[in-house]
C-alpha positions in Angstrom: 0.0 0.0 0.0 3.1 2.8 0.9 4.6 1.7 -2.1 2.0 1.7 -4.7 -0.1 5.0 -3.6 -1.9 5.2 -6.8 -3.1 1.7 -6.5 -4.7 2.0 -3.5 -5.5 5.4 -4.0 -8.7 5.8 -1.3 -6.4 4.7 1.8 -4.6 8.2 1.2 -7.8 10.2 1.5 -6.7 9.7 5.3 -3.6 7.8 5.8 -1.2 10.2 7.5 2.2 10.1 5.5 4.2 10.2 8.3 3.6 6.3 9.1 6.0 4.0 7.7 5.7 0.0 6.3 6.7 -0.6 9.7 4.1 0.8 11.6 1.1 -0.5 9.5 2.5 -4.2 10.0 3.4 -4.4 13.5 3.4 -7.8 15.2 2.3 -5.4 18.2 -1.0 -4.2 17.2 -1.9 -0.4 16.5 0.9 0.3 19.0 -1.7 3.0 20.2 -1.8 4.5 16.9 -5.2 5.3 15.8 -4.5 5.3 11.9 -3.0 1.8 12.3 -6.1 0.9 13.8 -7.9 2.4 11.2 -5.7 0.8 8.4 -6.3 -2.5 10.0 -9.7 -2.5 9.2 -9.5 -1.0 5.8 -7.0 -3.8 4.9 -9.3 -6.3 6.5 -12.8 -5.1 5.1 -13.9 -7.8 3.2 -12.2 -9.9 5.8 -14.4 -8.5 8.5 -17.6 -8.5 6.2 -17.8 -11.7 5.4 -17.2 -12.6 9.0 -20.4 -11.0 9.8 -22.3 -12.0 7.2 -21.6 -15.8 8.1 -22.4 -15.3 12.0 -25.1 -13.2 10.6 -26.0 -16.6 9.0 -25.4 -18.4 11.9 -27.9 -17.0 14.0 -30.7 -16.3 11.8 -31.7 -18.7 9.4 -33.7 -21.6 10.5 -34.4 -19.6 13.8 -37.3 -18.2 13.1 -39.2 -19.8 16.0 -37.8 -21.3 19.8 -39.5 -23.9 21.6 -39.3 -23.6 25.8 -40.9 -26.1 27.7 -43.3 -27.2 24.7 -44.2 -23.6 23.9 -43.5 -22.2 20.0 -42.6 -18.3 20.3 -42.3 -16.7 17.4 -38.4 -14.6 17.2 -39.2 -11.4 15.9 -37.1 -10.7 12.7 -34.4 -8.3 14.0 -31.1 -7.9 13.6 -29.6 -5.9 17.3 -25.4 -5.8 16.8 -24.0 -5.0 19.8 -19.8 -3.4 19.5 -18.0 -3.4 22.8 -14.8 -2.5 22.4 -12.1 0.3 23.5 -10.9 3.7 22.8 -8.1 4.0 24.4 -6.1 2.0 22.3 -5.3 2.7 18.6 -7.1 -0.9 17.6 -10.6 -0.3 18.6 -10.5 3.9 18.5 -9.1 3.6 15.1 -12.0 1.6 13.7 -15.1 2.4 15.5 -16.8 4.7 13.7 -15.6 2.6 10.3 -17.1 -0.6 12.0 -20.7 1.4 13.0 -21.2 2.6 9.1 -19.8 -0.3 7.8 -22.4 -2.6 9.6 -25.2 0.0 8.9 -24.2 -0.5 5.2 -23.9 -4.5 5.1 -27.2 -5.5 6.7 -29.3 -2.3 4.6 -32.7 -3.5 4.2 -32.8 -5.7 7.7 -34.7 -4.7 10.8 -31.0 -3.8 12.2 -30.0 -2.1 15.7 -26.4 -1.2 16.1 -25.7 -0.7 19.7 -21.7 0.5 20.9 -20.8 -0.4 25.1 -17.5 1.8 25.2 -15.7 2.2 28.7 -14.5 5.1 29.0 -10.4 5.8 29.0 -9.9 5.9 32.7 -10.8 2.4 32.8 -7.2 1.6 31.4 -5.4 4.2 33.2 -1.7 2.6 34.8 -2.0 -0.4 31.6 0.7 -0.1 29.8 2.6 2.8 30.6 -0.7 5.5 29.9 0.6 6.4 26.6 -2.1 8.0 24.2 -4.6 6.8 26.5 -6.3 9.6 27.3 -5.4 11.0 23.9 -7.1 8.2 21.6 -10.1 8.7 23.9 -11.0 12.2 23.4 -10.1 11.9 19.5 -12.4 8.7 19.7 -15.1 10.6 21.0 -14.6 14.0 19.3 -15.6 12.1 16.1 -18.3 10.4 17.4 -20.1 13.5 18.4 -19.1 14.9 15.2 -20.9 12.1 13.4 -23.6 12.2 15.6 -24.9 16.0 14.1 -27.0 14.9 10.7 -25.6 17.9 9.7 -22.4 16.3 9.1 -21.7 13.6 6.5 -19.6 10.2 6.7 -18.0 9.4 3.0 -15.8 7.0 2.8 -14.5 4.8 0.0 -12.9 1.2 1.1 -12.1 -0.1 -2.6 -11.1 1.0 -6.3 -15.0 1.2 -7.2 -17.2 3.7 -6.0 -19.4 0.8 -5.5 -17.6 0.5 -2.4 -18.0 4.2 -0.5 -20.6 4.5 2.2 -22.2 7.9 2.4 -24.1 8.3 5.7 -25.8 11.2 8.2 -26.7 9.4 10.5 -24.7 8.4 13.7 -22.8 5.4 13.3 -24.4 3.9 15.9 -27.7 3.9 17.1 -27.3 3.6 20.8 -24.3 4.1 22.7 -23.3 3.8 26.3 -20.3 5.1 27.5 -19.4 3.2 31.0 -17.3 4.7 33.9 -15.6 3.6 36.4 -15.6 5.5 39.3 -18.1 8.5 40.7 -17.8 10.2 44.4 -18.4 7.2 46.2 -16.8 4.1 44.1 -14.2 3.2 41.8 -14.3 0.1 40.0 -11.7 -2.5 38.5 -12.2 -3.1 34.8 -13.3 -7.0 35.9 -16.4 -5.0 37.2 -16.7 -3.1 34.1 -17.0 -6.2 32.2 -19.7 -7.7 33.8 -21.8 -4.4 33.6 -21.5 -3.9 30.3 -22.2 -8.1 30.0 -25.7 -7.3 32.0 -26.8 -4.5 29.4 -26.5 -6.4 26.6 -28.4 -9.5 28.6 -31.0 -6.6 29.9 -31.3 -4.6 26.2 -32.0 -8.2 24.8 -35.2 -9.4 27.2 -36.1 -6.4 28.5 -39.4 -4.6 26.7 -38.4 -1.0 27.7 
């Protein structure tokens, strides 16, 4: 891709030119580096699509209806996505608002609800040194409330065609929770985090309100 620019043309609408081969294939990860994040999963698209497509699959066909204890409910046709993930490393703030508009534009057409469970960056606070911590956070969620004004518009190309750009107002997500960890009276261990955020999803899922 660093070598052939005008063959992969739409990753430079964005890829800062500062990162080197290096950087983009580290056996580390993002290395807290958002745009590796981000390149990650523009290398990975159709990786990552069919991937959800197949446990899209998975779950859905044939499932129409559930029998418990000799009763036949009838499992409303609905796709709900939940993303829980970081920000405060360069992985998951990197491609979190790709990964919101990116599902939005696979399952078009389905009853679909996109839900995102972040925790916010103080959760990883004295993990590996705190570097860009805080920093990939705020960038993280400085876009998301950009992208979250209809006024605003996600355009995005992931391919050669144009087939392949996702134009978008609305949010990436449809819901999103952001979870803390501490308030006046409590601070909680990331363990604890886990399970809460574990809970919504069980609660979001059977719950009617």
């Amino acid at each position: 891709v660093k070598d052939n620019p005008t063959t992969y043309s739409w990753y430079y609408d964005w890829l800062p030119p500062e990162l080197t081969p290096q950087n983009l294939v580290s056996e580390q990860g993002a290395g807290q580096i958002r745009a590796c994040g981000r390149f990650a999963f523009f290398y990975n698209h159709e990786k990552i699509r069919n991937k959800c497509q197949q446990a899209i699959t998975r779950i859905t066909v044939g499932r129409n209806q559930l029998t418990i204890d000799g009763d036949v409910l009838t499992v409303e046709p609905k796709l709900n996505i939940f993303v829980v993930g970081s920000i405060s490393g360069g992985t998951g703030s990197g491609m979190l608002i790709d990964l919101g508009y990116c599902l939005r534009n696979w399952f078009q057409g389905q009853r679909l609800e996109t839900t995102a469970i972040i925790p916010t960056p103080d959760a990883f606070l004295g993990i590996g040194g705190n570097i860009n911590i805080q920093e990939n956070g705020y960038a993280a969620l400085m876009e998301l409330n950009y992208f979250s004004d209809r006024n605003n518009t996600y355009n995005v190309k992931y391919g050669l065609s144009e087939n392949t750009r996702i134009i978008e107002n609305r949010p990436p997500y449809d819901y999103l929770y952001l979870t803390g960890t501490s308030n006046q009276e409590v601070s909680l261990k990331i363990e604890t985090i886990q399970e809460m955020m574990a809970q919504q999803i069980f609660l979001d899922l059977v719950s009617d309100f």
